[in-house]
C-alpha positions in Angstrom: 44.4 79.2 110.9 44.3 82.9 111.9 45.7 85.4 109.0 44.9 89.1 110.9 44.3 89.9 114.5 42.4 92.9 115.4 40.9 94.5 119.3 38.4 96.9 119.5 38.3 98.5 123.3 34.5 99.5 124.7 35.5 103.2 125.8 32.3 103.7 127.9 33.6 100.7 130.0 32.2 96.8 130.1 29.6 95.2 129.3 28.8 91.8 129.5 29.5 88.0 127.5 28.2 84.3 128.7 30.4 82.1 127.3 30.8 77.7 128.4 32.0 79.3 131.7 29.1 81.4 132.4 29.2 85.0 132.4 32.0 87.8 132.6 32.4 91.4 132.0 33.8 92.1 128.3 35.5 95.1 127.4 36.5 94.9 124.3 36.2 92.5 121.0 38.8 90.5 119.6 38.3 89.9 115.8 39.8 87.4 113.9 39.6 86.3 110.0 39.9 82.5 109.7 41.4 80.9 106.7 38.3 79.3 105.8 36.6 82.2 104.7 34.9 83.5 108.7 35.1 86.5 110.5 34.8 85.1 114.5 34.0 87.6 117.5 35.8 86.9 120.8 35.4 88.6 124.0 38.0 90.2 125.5 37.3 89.7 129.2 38.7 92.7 131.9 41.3 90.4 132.5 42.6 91.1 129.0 42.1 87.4 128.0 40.0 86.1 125.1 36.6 84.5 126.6 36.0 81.1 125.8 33.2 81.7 123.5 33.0 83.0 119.8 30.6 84.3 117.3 31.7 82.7 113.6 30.6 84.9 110.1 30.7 83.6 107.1 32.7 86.6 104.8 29.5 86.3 102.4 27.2 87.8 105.4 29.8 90.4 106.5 28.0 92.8 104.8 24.4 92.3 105.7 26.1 91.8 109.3 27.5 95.7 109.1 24.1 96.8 107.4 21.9 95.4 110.2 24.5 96.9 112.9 23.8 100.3 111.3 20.5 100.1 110.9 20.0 99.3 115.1 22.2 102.4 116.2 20.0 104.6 114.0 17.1 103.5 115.4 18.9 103.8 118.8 20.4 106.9 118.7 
């Protein structure tokens, strides 16, 4: 069961998911907390539908998830 929904729109325009279908251009993330405790990342495909693939995080590795994101765009940018 779903409790929030929330998109986040790529402004420098798509990129790319491979999902059970094979591959297709993503433009934005769909992300979803799951009433069993998950945060799961779908692709929003330039269609505007939600790929069918997902990426499920448990809430106790949210943060180390965030930390790890941050530290790759510093070492990107």
């Amino acid at each position: 069961m779903k409790t929030f929904d929330n998109r986040i729109s790529f402004p420098s325009g798509p990129t790319q998911f491979l999902g059970r279908n094979g591959s297709g251009k993503c433009v934005g993330v769909n992300v979803l907390h799951t009433a069993d405790n998950s945060i799961m990342l779908e692709p929003i495909t330039s269609r505007g539908l939600i790929g069918r693939c997902f990426i499920e995080v448990p809430d106790e590795a949210i943060d180390g998830l965030i930390t790890l994101l941050e530290q790759v765009k510093e070492k990107v940018i």
